[in-house]
Structures are given as structure tokens and as C-alpha cells.
C-alpha positions in Angstrom: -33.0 1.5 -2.3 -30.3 2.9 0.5 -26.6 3.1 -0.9 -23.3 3.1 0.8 -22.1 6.1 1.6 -19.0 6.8 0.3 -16.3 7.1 2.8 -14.0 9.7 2.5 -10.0 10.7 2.9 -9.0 14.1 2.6 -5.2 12.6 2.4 -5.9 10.6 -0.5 -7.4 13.3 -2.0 -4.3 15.2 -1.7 -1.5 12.6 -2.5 -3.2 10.2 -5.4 -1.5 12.6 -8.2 2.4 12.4 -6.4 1.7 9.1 -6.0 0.3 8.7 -9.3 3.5 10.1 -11.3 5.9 7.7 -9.2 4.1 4.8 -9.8 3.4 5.1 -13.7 7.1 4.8 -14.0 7.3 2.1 -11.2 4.5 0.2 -12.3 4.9 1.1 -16.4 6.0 -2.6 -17.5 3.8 -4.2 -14.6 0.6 -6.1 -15.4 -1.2 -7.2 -12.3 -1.1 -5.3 -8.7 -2.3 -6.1 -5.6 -2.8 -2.8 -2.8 -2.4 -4.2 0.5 -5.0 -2.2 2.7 -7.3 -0.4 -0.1 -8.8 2.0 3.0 -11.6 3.8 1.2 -10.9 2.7 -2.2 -10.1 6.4 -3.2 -6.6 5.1 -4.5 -8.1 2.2 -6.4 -10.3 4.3 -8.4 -8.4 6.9 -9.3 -4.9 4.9 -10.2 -6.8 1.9 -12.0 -7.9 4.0 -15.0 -4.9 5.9 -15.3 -2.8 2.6 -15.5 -5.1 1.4 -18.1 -2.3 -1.5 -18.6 -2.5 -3.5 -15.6 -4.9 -4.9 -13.3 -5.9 -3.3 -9.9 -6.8 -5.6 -7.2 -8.0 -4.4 -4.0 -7.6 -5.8 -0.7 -8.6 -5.2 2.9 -10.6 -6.2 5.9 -14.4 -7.2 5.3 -15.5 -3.9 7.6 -14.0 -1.8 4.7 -15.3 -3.8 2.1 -18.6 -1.6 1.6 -17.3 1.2 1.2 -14.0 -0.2 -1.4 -17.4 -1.7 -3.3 -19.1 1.6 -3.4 -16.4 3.6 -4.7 -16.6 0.9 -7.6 -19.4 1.2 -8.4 -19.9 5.2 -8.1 -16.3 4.9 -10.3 -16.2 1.7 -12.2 -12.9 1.1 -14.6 -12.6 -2.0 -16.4 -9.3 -3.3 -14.8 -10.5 -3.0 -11.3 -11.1 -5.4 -8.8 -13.5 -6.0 -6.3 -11.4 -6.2 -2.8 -9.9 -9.6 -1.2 -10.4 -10.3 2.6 -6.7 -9.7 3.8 -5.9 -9.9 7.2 -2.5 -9.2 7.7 -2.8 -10.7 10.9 -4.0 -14.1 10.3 -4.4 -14.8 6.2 -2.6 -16.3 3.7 -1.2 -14.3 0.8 -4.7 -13.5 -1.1 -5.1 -15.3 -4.4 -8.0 -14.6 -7.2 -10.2 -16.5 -8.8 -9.0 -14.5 -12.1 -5.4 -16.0 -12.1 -4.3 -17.2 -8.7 -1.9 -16.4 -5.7 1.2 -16.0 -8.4 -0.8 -13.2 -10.1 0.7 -10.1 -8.5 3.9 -8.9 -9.8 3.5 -5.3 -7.9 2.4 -4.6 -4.8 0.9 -1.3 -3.3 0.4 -0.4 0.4 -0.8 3.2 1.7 -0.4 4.2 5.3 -0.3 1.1 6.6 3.0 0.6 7.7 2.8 2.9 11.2 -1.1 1.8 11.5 -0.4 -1.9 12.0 1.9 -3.3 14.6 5.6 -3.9 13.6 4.6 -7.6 13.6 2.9 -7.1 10.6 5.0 -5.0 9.2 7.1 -7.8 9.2 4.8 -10.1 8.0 3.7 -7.9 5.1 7.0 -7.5 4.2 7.5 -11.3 3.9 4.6 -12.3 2.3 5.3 -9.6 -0.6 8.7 -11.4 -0.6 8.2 -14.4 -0.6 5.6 -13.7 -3.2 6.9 -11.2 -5.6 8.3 -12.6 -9.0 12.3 -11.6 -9.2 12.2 -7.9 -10.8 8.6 -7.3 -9.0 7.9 -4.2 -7.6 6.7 -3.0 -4.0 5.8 0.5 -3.2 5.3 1.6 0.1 3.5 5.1 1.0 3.5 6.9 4.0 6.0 9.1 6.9 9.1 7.7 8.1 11.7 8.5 10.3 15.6 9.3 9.2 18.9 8.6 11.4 16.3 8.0 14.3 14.6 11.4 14.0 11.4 12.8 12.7 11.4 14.8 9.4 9.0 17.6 10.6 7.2 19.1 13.9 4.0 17.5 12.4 5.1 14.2 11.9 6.6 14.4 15.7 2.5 15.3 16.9 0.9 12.9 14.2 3.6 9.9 16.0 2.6 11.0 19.3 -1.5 10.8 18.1 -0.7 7.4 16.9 1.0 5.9 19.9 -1.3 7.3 22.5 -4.3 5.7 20.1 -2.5 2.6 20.2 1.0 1.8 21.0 1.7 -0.7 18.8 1.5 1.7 16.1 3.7 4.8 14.8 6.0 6.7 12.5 9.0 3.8 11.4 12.6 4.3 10.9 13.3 3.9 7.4 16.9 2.2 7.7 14.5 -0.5 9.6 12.1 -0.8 6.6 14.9 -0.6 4.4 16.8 -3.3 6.5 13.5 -5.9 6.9 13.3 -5.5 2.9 16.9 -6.6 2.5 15.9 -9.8 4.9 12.9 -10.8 2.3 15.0 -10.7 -1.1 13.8 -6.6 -1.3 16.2 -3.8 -2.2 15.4 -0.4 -2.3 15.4 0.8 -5.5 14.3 4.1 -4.9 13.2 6.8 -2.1 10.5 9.7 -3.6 9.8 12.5 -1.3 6.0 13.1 -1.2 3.8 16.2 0.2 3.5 16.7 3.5 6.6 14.8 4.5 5.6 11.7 3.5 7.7 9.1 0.9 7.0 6.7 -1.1 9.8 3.9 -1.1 10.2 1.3 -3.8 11.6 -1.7 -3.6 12.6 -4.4 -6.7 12.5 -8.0 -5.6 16.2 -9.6 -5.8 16.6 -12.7 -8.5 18.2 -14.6 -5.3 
């Protein structure tokens, strides 16, 4: 019988432990999260056993599905979940069969923010908004810029790769995440520097 073949992310390789140590404090009273764009699924298996507490769903679109699945099963952890069909373009906020659309009271998201179009950045941020309990937790991975300008030389080539792939995407000001957030009930609650000139932001939803 043929199996998947695992895809593979040197990135998450290198950033799951940073990422790791900011969110067992972030996510240390949290009990059911959903990551918004679970990639390769590297994330998923190597933060759902170390956060033995909560429950790790996954999410994506269906043409990552296989591979999400395959990491399960090469790496399977009793509070992991199979991945949700999440379009941020056209889908509803993704509920489970396991305890429904209200479940999530944290919310991951890995490079997605300067993939996807701001549109969608926009929508993502309002469905975690609208959707978060008051006290929830969103944490948000990835480069952004500062005062309109780019942190490092690389992140200034790595924008320019993304734009001339496709324009819609690219490196975001964070007082423009930061702002949208505040419009959806979201403050920042804190900024983490990460390796290679990434952050990760957190935000706590507002009790409005």
C-alpha cells in the first residue's frame, strides 16, 4: 500500500520550540484551539503533545489535507484533530462534530497573514472575533513590518519574493494588524520577537 509522503518545512522545523515556549504560557489555562492554516501539519504534531491539556484542531484547505493526515498518523497524540476544510475565502467559522462552532477559546495562525490577501486578513481577524470567548486568546506568527519599514535586509527580499509571486500578498505593518484587532474586540496583549525576524503577536479578546 502507497503512503503520503510527508511534506516538509524547514521553517517549522526551526521555529516550533520559540513558538512552543510563548504559547505554553499563552495557551496554559486554554482548553480547545483551533490553527487557522495547519500547512504541513508540522506545528500540529509537535505542539499537541506538549500541551497535553488542550485540544488541537487543525484546519486548512482540502489540497493540504493529505499531508496534515499523514503527519497524524506518522505522529499520532491523543488530543489531536484531524483538519477542518477552512477556506478563509468563502467558509463559515469551522465547527466540530466534538463540541461545535463555540469550542475554540484559542486560536493559532502560522504565516498566513502576508500569504493571503489583506481581505482575508481581515476576515480572519473577524471571524476569530467575533468568535473568541471574552479572555480568548489569538496568536499570530510570522514577519511584520514596524513604523512602515522592514525589520531586516531579508525580510525586504522575502516581501519582494512575495509580491512579485502574487501581489496581493506580503510582509504587513503591524500597527495595521494591531489596529484591525482593536476593530474586532482584540487587543494586543503581547509582541514576542522570534528567530529570523519573525514575531509572534498575541492578542486577548475584549469582554465588550
Amino acid at each position: 500500500m502507497d503512503t503520503q509522503p510527508l511534506p516538509f518545512s524547514q521553517a517549522c522545523e526551526n521555529n516550533r520550540a520559540p513558538i512552543l515556549a510563548v504559547l505554553q504560557a499563552a495557551f496554559a489555562d486554554r482548553s480547545h484551539v483551533l490553527e487557522i492554516g495547519s500547512g504541513t501539519g508540522q506545528h500540529s504534531v509537535y505542539f499537541a503533545p506538549r500541551l497535553p491539556h488542550l485540544v488541537w484542531q487543525t484546519s486548512d484547505l482540502a489540497e493540504n489535507h493529505p499531508g496534515i493526515a499523514a503527519w497524524h498518523a506518522a505522529h499520532p497524540a491523543p488530543n489531536l484533530r484531524p483538519p477542518l476544510h477552512f477556506d478563509l475565502l468563502a467558509d463559515a467559522w469551522p465547527a466540530t462534530a466534538e463540541a461545535g462552532a463555540g469550542a475554540y477559546d484559542a486560536v493559532f495562525s502560522s504565516n498566513t497573514a502576508h500569504i493571503v490577501g489583506w481581505p482575508l486578513v481581515r476576515r480572519m481577524f473577524a471571524l476569530v472575533g467575533g468568535h473568541l470567548p471574552p479572555g480568548g486568546q489569538f496568536a499570530l506568527y510570522g514577519p511584520f513590518n514596524y513604523g512602515g519599514d522592514y525589520t531586516s535586509d531579508s525580510n525586504r527580499a522575502f516581501d519582494q519574493w512575495l509580491r512579485e509571486r502574487d501581489a496581493r500578498s506580503g510582509i504587513r505593518d503591524f500597527e495595521d494588524i494591531v489596529a484591525l484587532a482593536a476593530q474586532q474586540g482584540l487587543a494586543l496583549e503581547h509582541d514576542h520577537a522570534m528567530p529570523a525576524n519573525n514575531r509572534l503577536l498575541v492578542f486577548v479578546r475584549q469582554d465588550l
